[in-house]
N, C-alpha and C positions, 0 to 999 in steps of 0.2 A: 730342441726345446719342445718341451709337452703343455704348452696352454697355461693357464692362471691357477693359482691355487687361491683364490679366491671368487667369489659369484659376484659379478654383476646384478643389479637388481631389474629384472623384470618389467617392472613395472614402470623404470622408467623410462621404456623404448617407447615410440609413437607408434612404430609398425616391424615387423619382421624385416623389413629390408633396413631400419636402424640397427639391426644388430650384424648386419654384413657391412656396413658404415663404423661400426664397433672395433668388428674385427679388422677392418684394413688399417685404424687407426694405431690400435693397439699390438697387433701381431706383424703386421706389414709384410715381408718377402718369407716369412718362417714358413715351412712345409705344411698346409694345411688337410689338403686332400687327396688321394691319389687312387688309382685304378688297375685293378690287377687282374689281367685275361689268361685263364691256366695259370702260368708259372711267370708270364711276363709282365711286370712295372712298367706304366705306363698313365702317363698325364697327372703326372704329380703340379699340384697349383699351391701358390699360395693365398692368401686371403685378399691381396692386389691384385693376385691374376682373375681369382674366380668373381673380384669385383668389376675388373677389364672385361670380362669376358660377357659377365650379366649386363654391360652395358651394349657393347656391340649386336646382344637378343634385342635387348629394348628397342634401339632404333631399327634394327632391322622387321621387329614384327609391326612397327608403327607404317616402314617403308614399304612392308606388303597392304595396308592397308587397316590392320586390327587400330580399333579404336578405345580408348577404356570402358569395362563393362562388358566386350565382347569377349569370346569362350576360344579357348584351346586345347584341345582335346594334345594330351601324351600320350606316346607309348614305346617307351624304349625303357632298357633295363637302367637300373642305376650306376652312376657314379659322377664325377665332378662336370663331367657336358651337362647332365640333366639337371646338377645342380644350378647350374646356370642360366639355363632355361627357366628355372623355376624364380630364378632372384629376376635372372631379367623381365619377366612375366609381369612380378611385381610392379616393379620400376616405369613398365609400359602402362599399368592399371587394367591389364589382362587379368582375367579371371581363369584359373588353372582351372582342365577337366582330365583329371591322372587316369589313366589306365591300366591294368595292370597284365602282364605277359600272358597270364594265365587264363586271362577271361575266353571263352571261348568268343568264337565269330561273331555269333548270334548274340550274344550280351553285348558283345562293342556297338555293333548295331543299332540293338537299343539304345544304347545311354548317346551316342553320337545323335540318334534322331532325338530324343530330349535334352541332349543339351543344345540343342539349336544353333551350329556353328557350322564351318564348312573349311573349319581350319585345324590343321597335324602336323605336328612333329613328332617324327617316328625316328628308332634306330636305324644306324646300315651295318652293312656288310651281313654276317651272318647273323645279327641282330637287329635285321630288318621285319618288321612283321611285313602276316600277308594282308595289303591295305586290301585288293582287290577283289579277296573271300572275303572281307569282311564287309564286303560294298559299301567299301569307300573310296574307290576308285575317282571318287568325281572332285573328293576333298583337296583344298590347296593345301599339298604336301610340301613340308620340308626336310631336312633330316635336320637331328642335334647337331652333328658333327659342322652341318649348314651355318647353322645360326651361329655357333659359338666361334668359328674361325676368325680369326685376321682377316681383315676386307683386303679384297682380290687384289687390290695397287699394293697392298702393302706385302703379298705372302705370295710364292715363289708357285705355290701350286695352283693358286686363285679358289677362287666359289665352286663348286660344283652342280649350282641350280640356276639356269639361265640367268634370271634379272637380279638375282638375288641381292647383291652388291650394287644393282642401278644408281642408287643413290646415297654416296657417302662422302658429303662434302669435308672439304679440311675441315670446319668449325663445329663437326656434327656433335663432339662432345662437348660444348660452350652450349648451343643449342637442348641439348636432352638435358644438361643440369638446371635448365630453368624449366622443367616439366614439374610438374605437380607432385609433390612425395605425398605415397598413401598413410592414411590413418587409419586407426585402430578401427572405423567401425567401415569399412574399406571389405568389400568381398575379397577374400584369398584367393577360394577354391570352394568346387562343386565335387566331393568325392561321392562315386558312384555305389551303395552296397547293394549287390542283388540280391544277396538272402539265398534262402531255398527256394523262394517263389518265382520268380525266374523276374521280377517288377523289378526294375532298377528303380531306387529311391535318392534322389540326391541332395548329401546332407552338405547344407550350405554353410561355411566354417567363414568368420573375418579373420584380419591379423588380432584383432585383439581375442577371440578364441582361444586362439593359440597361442600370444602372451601371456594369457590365463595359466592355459596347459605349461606352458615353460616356469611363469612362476611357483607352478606347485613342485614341480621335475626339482627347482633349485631347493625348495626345500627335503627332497627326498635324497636328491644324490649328493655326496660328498665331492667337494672342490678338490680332487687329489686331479694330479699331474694325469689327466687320461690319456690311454691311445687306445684306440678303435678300430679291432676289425667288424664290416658288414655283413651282413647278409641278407638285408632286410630290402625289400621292394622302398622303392621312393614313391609310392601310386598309394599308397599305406600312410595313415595318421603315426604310426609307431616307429613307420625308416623319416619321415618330415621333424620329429620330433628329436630323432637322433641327429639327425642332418644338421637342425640347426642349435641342438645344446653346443655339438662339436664346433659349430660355425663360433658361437657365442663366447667359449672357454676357449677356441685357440688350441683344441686337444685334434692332433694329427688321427683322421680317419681315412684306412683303408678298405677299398669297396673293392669283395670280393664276387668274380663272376660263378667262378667254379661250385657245385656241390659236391666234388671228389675230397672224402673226408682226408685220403693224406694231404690234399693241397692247402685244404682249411689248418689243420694242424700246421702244417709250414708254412704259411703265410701267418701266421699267429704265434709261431716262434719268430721268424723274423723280425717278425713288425715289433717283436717283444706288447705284447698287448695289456694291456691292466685291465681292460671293463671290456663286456661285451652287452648287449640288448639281444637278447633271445626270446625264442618261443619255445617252450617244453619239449616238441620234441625234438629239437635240434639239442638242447643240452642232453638228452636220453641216448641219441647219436654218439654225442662226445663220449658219454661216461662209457659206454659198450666199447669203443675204442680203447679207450683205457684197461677196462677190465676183460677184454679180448686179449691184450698184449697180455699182461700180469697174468691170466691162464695160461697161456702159451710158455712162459717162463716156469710154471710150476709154481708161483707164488702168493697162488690165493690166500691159503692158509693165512701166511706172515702178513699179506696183505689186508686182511680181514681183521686180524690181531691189533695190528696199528690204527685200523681204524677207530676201534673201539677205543685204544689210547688216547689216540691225539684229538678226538670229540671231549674229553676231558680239561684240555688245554686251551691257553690263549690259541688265537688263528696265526701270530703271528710262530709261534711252536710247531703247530700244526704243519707250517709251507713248511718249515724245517726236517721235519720226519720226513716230509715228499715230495723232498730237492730233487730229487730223480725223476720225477714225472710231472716238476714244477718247469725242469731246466727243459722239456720234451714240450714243454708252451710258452718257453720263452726267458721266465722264470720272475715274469711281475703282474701276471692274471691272480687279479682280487676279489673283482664282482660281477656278476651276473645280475642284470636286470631283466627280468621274466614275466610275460604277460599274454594274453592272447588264450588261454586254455589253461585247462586243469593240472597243475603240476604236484605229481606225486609226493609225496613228504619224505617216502625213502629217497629219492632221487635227489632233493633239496639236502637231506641230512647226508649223503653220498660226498656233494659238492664240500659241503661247509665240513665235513671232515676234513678232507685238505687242505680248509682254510682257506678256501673261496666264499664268501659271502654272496647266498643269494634273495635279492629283493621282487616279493611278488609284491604286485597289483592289480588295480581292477581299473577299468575304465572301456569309453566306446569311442568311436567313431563322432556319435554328436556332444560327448561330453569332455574327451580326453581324460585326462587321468583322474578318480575320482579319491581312490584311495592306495595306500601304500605302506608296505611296511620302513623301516629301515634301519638305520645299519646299526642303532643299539637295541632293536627289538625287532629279531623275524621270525617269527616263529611261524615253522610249518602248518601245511594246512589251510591257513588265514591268509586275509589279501589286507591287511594290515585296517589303518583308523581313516578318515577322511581327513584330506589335505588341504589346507585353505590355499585361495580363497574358494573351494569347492565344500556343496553343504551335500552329505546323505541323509535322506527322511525313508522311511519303510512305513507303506500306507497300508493299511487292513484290505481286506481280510485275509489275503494273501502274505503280506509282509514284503509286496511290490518297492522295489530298492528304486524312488526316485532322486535324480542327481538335479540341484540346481546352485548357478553361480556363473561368473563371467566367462567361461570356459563351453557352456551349452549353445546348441547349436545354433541357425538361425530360421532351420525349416529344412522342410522340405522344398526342393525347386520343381516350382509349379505343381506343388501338389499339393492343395491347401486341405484336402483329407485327410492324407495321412501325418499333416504336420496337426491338425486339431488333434488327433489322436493321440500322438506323440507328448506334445505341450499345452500344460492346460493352462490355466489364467494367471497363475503367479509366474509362469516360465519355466517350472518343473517339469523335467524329462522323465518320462515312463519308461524304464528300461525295460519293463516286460523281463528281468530278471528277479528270483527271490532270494531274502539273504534273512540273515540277522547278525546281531551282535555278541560277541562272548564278553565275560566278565571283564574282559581288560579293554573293552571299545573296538576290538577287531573286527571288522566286516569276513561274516563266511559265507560263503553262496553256496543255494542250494538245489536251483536248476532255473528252469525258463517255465511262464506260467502257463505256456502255449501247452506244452509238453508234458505238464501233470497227469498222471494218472491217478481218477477216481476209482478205488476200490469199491466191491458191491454194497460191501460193510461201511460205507462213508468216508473210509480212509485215506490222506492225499499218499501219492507217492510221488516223487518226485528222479525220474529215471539218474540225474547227472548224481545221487548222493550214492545209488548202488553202481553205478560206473566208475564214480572215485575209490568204493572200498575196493571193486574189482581191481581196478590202476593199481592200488596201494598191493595186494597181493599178489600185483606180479603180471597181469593181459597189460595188452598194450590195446587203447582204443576200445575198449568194447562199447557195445550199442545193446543198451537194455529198451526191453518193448512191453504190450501185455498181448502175448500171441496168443491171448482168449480172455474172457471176462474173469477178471480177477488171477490171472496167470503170468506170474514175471517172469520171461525168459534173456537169455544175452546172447546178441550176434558176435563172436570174437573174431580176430583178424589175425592171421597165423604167425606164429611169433619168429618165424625166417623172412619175414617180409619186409623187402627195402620202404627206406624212409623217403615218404611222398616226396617227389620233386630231386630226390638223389636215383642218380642212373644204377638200376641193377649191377652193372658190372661193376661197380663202387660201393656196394650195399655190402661187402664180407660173407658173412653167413645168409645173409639175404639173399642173396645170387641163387639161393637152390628153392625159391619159390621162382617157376618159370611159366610158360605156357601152360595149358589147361587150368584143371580143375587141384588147389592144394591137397593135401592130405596129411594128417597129423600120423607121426610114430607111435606106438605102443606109450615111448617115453614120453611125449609130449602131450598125449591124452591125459596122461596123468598126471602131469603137471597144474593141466588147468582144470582135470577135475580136483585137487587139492587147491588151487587158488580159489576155487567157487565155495570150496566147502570154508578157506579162512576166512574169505568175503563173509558167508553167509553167519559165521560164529557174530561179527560183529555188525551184524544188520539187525533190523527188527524184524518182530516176524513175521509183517505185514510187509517186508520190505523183499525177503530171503528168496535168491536165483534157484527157478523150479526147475530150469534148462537150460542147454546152451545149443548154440551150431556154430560151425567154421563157416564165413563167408569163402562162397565155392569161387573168388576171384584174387587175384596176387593183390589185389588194393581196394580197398572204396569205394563209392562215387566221390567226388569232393568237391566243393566251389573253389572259385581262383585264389581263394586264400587259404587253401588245401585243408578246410574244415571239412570234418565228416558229412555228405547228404545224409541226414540223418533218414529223412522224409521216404528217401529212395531203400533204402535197407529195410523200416519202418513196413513200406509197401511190398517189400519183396518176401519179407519175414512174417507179416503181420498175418491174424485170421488166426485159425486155429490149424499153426503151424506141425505138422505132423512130422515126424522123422528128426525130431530135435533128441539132443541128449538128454535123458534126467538126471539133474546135479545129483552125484555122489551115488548113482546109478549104474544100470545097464543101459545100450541105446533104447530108447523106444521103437527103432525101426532102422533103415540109414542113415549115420552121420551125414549132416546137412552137407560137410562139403564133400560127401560122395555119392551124393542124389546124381 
């Protein structure tokens, strides 16, 4: 069974942990979640287990001592343990503080000395983090695997944390069902973002936030029969929001550990998958897979051909013409939901010729989803119309895209600066991003205001509109600057270079950016001096790339949510950058990535 083809309404849970009450009601023993390390199945739950299971956190974090309103810091990777953790969390009136893999030492640091707690649940085995680099060595540690197990009388292996199990009388679940269930204005969680500035800010989310955010989710996605693979962090507003649609609808999701593309690919025929929630460049991953094979066979040409036909056609025509590389995913992947970053219009129109449908949108951290396209109107480019019950206003002079409605955040924790800043007196969020509207109501974004560059001539520019034409012609990532007063240059990022957070030996062509310093071929110079020059035909010419350079490293800086440091390229590039290419030129000196 794949879950409900109809939605439950929203709005009328009390709290996120009603909808895990939902689902045990309604789905009961069916397959609801499962966990897949490399190549091996493993801890498949259903919506009774993962309810069993949230209950045994509950008492156990009550039995260590947490009281409601007190904080627990995560940090383990995702799958059905942590989702448990996170329901049981609830249930205890814990307030989650997610973590995420990626954050370096020195950020966990921080955000654990501001969230004021002295309590972790971390992964094990080889998915243990290092609590001790990250001086928290003094923290009461537990692991997932700790909390979610069968108490020690009951399981053949027992507890694996001294007292953990101290207290677990026969009545203890007669006992926790008369605990207090939380409500809508009930703190969930305190998710940490550090930004580029290295200040962790933590944005305080309720369950009703996030009811909010799910109510608008229900009217963007379509009630079809889903199944889900992951890839998505649970430390993440975007893996919580997949977590608990899939919780809600009863649609079997599998949480994958690996980033080795053939393993994603086969775990995604397996699993037979219909929907996926991605970020740009992991779909950009896919389709090179795709069109790496299809090279390989000789059949670009024909491949190309059919494209161009079946964009003609209904979608369901389309899977028809490319039963071949539909049956190679399973052969019932429909949709893609996409968000997080800039996603090219080729790469959208790429999908949706197969007859995969993809849905962008827009949204933060303190807002969730604000807008979205859907499934009888997406058109590329656009992050679709705003979705109730979420309002978008664009305030002058900028055309600053503030988001307000029940789904906004509730502040900053303890930091009533930056939350005045953030929210002003009706409750309106400043997203510090700039957009407007096109003739059909679509939200376009058009960069961050931090980031503007004023020209000498008065002119805004705005770096993310000449990094999207760049995108559309072909770079991957580039990073536009003004490497002098009134001088637009772009840092690109060598086009053999593995995708952040996938291991080189798994990257394909990627593998042949290694140690040292990259260096572009004859061929490849030329490629991107033609992509700069297509860019530049449809820029303004206030807008038009004077330069470029290769970043002289096989990757980026990146925060834990593998966003470009922009700030750090910025700095590295910035000034009046000497030895940069000029577009549609000769070098001015040496190519940057052979300084």
């Amino acid at each position: 069974m794949s879950g409900r083809t109809e939605l439950p309404e929203a709005t009328g849970f009390g709290s996120l942990l009603d909808i895990l009450d939902f689902a045990v009601e309604h789905y009961g023993d069916d397959a609801l979640m499962s966990l897949q390390t490399d190549e091996r199945l493993e801890l498949t739950w259903s919506a009774r287990e993962l309810d069993r299971r949230s209950r045994l956190v509950a008492w156990r974090l009550r039995g260590l001592g947490l009281r409601p309103g007190d904080r627990l810091l995560t940090w383990a990777p995702p799958g059905p343990d942590l989702a448990a953790v996170y329901f049981g969390a609830m249930r205890a009136g814990v307030t989650l503080v997610p973590l995420d893999l990626r954050m370096t030492h020195e950020v966990v640091r921080r955000i654990a000395d501001r969230a004021e707690t002295q309590w972790l649940a971390i992964g094990s085995g080889r998915d243990a983090p290092q609590v001790g680099e990250a001086g928290l060595a003094h923290f009461q540690t537990r692991t997932v695997h700790s909390l979610t197990s069968e108490p020690s009388h009951e399981s053949a292996s027992g507890a694996d944390e001294g007292d953990v199990d101290a207290d677990f009388p026969r009545d203890w679940e007669t006992r926790l069902a008369a605990w207090a269930h939380p409500v809508r204005d009930d703190l969930f969680e305190i998710v940490f973002t550090s930004g580029t500035t290295g200040h962790p800010k933590g944005v305080m989310l309720t369950h009703g936030n996030v009811l909010a955010t799910m109510e608008a989710a229900n009217r963007i996605i379509p009630a079809w029969q889903h199944r889900i693979v992951s890839l998505l962090p649970l430390s993440h507003l975007f893996g919580q929001l997949e977590l608990v649609y899939a919780v809600m609808l009863g649609a079997p999701i599998l949480y994958l550990r690996s980033r080795n593309p053939r393993i994603i690919f086969l775990a995604i025929r397996k699993h037979r998958v219909t929907t996926m929630v991605v970020v740009p460049q992991l779909l950009d991953l896919f389709w090179r897979g795709i069109t790496r094979e299809v090279d390989k066979q000789g059949r670009t040409k024909t491949f190309d051909r059919l494209r161009s036909i079946a964009r003609l056609l209904p979608y369901w025509l389309r899977r028809l013409i490319f039963r071949r590389v539909h049956a190679q995913l399973g052969g019932q992947l429909r949709l893609f939901i996409c968000s997080a970053a800039f996603l090219p219009p080729p790469l959208q129109q790429a999908w949706e010729d197969m007859g995969v449908i993809v849905l962008q949108g827009y949204g933060t951290t303190e807002s969730g989803f604000a807008t979205a396209n859907s499934i009888k109107s997406h058109p590329p480019g656009v992050v679709g119309r705003p979705v109730p019950p979420n309002e978008v206003l664009l305030a002058s002079p900028e055309n600053e895209i503030l988001l307000r409605g029940p789904a906004v955040f509730q502040g900053y924790w303890h930091d009533a600066e930056a939350t005045a800043a953030a929210l002003d007196g009706d409750r309106s969020y400043h997203t510090g991003d700039v957009g407007h509207f096109d003739r059909h109501g679509n939200l376009v974004l058009s960069g961050r205001i931090k980031d503007m560059i004023v020209l000498p001539n008065g002119l805004n520019v705005f770096p993310e509109d000449i990094e999207k034409a760049l995108q559309v012609a072909g770079l991957r990532e580039p990073v536009v600057l003004e490497a002098a007063v009134g001088r637009i240059e772009a840092v690109i990022l060598h086009p053999d270079a593995a995708y952040p957070g996938q291991p080189t030996s798994d990257a394909g062509d990627g593998a042949a950016v290694g140690a040292g310093e990259p260096t572009l071929s004859p061929e490849q110079r030329a490629v991107v001096e033609a992509a700069v020059k297509a860019a530049n035909r449809q820029l303004g010419i206030h807008q038009r790339v004077e330069g470029w350079s290769l970043w002289p490293e096989a990757d980026y800086p990146r925060t834990h949510t593998l966003k470009v440091r922009r700030d750090l390229v910025r700095k590295r590039f910035g000034g009046l950058a000497a030895g940069v290419e000029p577009a549609g030129g000769e070098p001015a000196g040496a190519a940057a990535g052979e300084r």
